[in-house]
N, C-alpha and C positions, 0 to 999 in steps of 0.2 A: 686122681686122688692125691693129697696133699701127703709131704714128707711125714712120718711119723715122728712123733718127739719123745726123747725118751730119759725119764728122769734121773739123776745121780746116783748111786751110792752115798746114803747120807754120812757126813762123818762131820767130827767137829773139835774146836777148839777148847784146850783148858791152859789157863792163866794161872799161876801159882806166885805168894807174893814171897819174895826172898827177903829178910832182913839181917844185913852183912854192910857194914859200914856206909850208912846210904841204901835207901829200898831200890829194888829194882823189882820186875817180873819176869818171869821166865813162860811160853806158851808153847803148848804141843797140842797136835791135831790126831785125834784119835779115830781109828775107821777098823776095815777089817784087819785082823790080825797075818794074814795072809800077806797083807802089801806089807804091813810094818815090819815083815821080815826080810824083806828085802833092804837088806842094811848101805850095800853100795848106794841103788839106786836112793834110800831116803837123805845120807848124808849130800851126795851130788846135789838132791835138790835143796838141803839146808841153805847148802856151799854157794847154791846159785842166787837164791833170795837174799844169803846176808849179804853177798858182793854186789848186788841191785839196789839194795838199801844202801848200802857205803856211799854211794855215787850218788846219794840223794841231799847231802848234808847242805840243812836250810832249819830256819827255825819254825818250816811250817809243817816239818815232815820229823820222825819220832826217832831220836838218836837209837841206833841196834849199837851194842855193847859186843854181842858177839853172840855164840850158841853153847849149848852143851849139854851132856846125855844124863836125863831123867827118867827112873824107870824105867828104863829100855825103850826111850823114844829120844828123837832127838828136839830138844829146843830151844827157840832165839831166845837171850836176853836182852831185855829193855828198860829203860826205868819205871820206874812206878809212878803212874799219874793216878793221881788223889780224885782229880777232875772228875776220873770213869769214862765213859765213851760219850758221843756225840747224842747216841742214841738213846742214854741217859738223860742226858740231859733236857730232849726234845721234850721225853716223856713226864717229865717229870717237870718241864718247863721250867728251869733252873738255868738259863742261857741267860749270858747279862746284855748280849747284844748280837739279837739273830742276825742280822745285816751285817755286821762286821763280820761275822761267822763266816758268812756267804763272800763274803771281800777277802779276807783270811786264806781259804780253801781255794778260790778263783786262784791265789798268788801263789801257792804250795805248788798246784796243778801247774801252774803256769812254769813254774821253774823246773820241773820234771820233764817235759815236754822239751825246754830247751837244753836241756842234759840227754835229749833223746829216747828218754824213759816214759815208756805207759805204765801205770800203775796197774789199770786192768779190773779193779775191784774196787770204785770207791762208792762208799755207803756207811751212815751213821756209824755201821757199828764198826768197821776202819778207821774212825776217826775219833782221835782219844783228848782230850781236854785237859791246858795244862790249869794248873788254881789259879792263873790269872784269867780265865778264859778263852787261852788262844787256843786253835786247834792244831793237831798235826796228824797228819796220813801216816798210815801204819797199816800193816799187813801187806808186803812186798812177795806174797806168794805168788800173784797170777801177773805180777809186772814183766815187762816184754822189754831190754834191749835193743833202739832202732837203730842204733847204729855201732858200728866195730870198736869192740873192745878188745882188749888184750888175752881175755879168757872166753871160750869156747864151752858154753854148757847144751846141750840139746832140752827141747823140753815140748809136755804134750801137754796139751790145752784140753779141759775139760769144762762140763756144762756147769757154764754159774748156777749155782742152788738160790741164790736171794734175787729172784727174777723181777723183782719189782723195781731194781734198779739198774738192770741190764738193758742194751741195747737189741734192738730187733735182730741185728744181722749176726750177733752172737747166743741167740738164741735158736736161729735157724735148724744148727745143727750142730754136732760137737766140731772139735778141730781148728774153730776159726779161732786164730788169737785175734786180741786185743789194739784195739787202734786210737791213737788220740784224739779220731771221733767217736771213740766209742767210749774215752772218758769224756769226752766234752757232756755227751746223753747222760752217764751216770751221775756227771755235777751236778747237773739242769734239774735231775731227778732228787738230788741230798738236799739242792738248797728249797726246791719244793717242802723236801719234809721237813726243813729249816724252818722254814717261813708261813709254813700254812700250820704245825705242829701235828700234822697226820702225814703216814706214807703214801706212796705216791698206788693209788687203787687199791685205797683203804677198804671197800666195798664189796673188793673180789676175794677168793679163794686162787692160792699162789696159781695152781695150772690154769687156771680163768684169766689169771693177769697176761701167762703168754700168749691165751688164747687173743685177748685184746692187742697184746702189742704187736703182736703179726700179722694185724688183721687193720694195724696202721690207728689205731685208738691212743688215745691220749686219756691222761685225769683229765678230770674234771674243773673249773677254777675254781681255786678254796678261797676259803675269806682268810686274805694277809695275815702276818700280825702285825700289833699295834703300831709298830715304830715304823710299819707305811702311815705316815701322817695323812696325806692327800690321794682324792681320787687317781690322778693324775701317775702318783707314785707308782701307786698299784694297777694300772692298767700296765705301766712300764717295765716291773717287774712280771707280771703275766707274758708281755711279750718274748720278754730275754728269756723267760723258761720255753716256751713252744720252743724258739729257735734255737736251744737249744736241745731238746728231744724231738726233732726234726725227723720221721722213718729216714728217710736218707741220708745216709752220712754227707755224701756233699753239701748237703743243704743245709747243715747247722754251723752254729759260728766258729770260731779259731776259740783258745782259753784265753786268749790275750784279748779276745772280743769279750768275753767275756766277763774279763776285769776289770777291764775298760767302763760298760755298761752297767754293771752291780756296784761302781766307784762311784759315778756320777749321779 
């Protein structure tokens, strides 16, 4: 008998816009009122995402201003992107240039990785759009640390909720963090819903999707958009996505292969 899986506690985000000299946003994550009272443990974990994000400073990743207490919750502040999120704008097909999108995000990822930093969560709606187009990662909640820093946070790794852009082996069971093949698989997966303008197992029902992913399933290939001009384009971009959601982490590319190949 196969491990059982067992789903989240749902909770969720709210984004409030601040206007004070310059908009920003302010976001706090709402759940049972039980944890949110645990006030050490929520600050620790503000304290640890905002010093995650400090260590991120690139123009493809989303400046943190800092946090502070809303409500009696605690939240990051950010600026305010006019843009909306990625996932905005797929839907809505408002993207001036999905391929640079996808070139864009390759680079972000790629300089995280060499900073030593997994993100751990990336997906449309992590990704917020400035008014010129660019994108930038955001949501530094599930980012992992690989290598020694000056600050010591502990921290416990729970089950992705948005499974359709998670990795297999972190869906297995709870506990496993995050691995820079396990952002490589959630790129493979954004620039899919980049590129095709549907998510990746548009067809399924969310616990269907892990069902498939465990089960070593793949989407399906979408028809591109436009700005693959040639067959040729689009067989090439089909390829770099498989190898990138590869079931084995070994077996998928580097994010520097990555940017490499979505470049050219």
């Amino acid at each position: 008998m196969g491990a059982a899986i067992s789903l989240p506690t749902l909770t969720y985000s709210v984004v409030i816009r601040i206007h004070a000299q310059g908009e920003a946003s302010a976001e706090y994550t709402k759940g049972e009122q039980a944890n949110l009272r645990e006030q050490g443990k929520t600050l620790k974990r503000a304290a640890r995402e905002m010093y995650t994000w400090s260590c991120c400073k690139h123009q493809g990743v989303l400046p943190v201003l800092g946090f502070a207490q809303f409500m009696g919750y605690i939240a990051l502040v950010t600026p305010w992107m006019e843009g909306g999120s990625l996932k905005q704008q797929i839907s809505q097909r408002s993207m001036q240039s999905p391929l640079q999108t996808c070139i864009e995000l390759a680079i972000a990822v790629e300089h995280l990785h060499e900073k030593g930093i997994v993100h751990g969560d990336i997906k449309p709606d992590n990704v917020l759009m400035t008014n010129q187009g660019q994108p930038q990662l955001a949501d530094f909640g599930s980012a992992l640390l690989t290598i020694t820093r000056a600050l010591n946070f502990t921290r416990t790794y729970t089950f992705p909720f948005t499974t359709r852009f998670a990795a297999p082996e972190t869906l297995k069971e709870q506990g496993v963090p995050p691995t820079a093949e396990s952002d490589v698989y959630s790129l493979g997966m954004t620039m899919f819903n980049i590129m095709s303008g549907s998510p990746p197992f548009a067809d399924k029902w969310e616990p269907l999707v892990i069902v498939e992913v465990l089960s070593k399933g793949q989407p399906s290939r979408p028809d591109f958009d436009r700005s693959l001009l040639s067959s040729d384009a689009k067989v090439k971009m089909w390829d770099l996505l498989q190898s990138c959601f590869a079931y084995e982490p070994g077996d998928r590319l580097k994010v520097s292969q990555v940017k490499d190949a979505v470049s050219t």
